[in-house]
N, C-alpha and C positions, 0 to 999 in steps of 0.2 A: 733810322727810324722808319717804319712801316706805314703807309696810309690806312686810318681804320678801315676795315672793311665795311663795306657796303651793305644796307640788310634788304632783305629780300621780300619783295613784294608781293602778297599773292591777292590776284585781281578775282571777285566773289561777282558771278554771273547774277543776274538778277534772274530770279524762276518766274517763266511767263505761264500765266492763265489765260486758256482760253474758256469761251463761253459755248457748247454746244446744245443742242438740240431745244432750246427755249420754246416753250408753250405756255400760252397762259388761256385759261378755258371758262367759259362764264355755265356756271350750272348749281343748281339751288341756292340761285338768288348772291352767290359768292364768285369772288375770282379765283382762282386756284392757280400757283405757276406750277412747272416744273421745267427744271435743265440742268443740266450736268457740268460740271470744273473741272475741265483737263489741266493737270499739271502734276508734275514729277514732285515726289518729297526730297529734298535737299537732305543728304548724307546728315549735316549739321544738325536739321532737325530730328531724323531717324534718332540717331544717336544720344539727343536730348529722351526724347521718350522711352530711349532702353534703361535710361539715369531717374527714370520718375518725374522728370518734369511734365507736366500737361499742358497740352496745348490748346488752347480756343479761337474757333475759327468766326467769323458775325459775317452772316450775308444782310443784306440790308435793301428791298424793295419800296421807292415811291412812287407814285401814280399823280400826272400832274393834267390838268386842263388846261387848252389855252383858255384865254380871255381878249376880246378884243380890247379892252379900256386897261387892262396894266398886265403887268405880268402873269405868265401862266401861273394858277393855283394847285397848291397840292391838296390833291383829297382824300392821298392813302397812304400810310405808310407803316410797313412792318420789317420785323428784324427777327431773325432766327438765329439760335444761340448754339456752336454744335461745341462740346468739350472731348479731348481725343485722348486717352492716358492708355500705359500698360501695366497692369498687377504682375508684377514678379512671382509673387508665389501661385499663384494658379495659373499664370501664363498665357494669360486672353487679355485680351484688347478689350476697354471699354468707351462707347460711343454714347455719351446725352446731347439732348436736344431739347432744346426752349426756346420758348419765346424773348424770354427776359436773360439779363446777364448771367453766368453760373460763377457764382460768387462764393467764396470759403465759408461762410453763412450759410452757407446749403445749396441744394438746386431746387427749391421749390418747386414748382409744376415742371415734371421734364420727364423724357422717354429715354429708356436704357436699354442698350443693346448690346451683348458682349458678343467677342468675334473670335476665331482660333487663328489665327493671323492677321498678324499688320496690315497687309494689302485689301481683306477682304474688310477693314476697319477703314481704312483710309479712302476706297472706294465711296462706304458710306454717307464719310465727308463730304466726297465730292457730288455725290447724287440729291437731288430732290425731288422730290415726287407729291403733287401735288399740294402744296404748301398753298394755303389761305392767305390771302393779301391783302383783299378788300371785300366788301357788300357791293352785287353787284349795282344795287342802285344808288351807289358814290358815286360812278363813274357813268356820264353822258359819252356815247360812241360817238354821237354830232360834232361834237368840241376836238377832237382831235386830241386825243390824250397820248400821252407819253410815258413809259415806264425807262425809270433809271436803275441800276443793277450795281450793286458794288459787294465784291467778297472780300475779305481778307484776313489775316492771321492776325489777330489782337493782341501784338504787343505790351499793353498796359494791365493782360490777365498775369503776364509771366511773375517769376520771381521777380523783386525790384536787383539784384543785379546784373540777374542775364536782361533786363530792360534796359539798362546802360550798356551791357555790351552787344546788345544785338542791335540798335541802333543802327549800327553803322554798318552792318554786316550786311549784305543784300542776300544772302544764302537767307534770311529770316523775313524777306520781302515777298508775302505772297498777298497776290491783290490784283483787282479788275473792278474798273467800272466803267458802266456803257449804260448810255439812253439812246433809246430808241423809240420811233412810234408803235403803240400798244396795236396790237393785229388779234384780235378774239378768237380761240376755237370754238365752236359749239358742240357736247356730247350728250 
């Protein structure tokens, strides 16, 4: 009698994001960020959006104060919605963006962009450009404020059973979050 064979294992890299060139700019009375998401599309996911799946990305900005008598306060907080899909019949990449979830309900208030390839869509994703975050008079410079950053791929927009299987897959693990002390440009 044979020992069963052994099944093979395959170890799924986690995909790192990094954060570059982060600016955040105080002008007409608003904050405005922008910075850019370096990070590689995972094969797994390509390959999901040539199948029709769509993906949605949520960055998520808050702006906090300290306080000397209890913990720091939050005084801002916004979320940008990007959704990433490809139309097979016309064969362009389509990119919205909102503020709010983009939900099978519709997209309500959102910007559409379509693109002649993948990369020049997935780009899109990763860039932001001047994005609104707060009123500049929420945030006191005195106080020492903070902005926290976190991106990542929103698992809970997928089909419900690639949400069970991607789970556990780190190829479907894109994500960063970082706070830092808020540093102002002025233009």
């Amino acid at each position: 009698m044979r020992a069963p064979a052994k099944r093979a294992t395959v170890a799924h890299a986690e995909t790192p994001v990094e954060m570059q060139n982060l600016k955040v700019e105080r002008q007409d009375g608003a904050l405005y960020l922008s910075v850019n998401w370096r990070f590689d599309m995972p094969a797994a996911l390509e390959d999901a959006l040539l199948k029709g799946i769509t993906l949605h990305f949520v960055t998520e900005a808050d702006i906090s104060q300290e306080r000397w008598y209890v913990y720091s306060q939050r005084v801002a907080h916004a979320e940008r919605h990007v959704r990433l899909f490809y139309q097979p019949l016309t064969r362009r990449w389509r990119v919205n963006t909102s503020p709010q979830a983009l939900g099978a309900s519709g997209l309500g208030v959102s910007l559409g962009q379509s693109y002649e390839t993948a990369e020049d869509a997935i780009n899109a994703v990763r860039r932001i450009v001047r994005w609104r975050i707060a009123n500049a008079s929420d945030v006191q410079i005195d106080t020492k404020p903070s902005i926290s950053l976190s991106f990542k791929l929103d698992l809970k927009q997928l089909p419900r059973p690639l949400q069970i299987g991607a789970e556990g897959h780190s190829d479907w693990n894109i994500g960063l979050s970082r706070a830092q002390r808020l540093e102002l440009t002025h233009d």
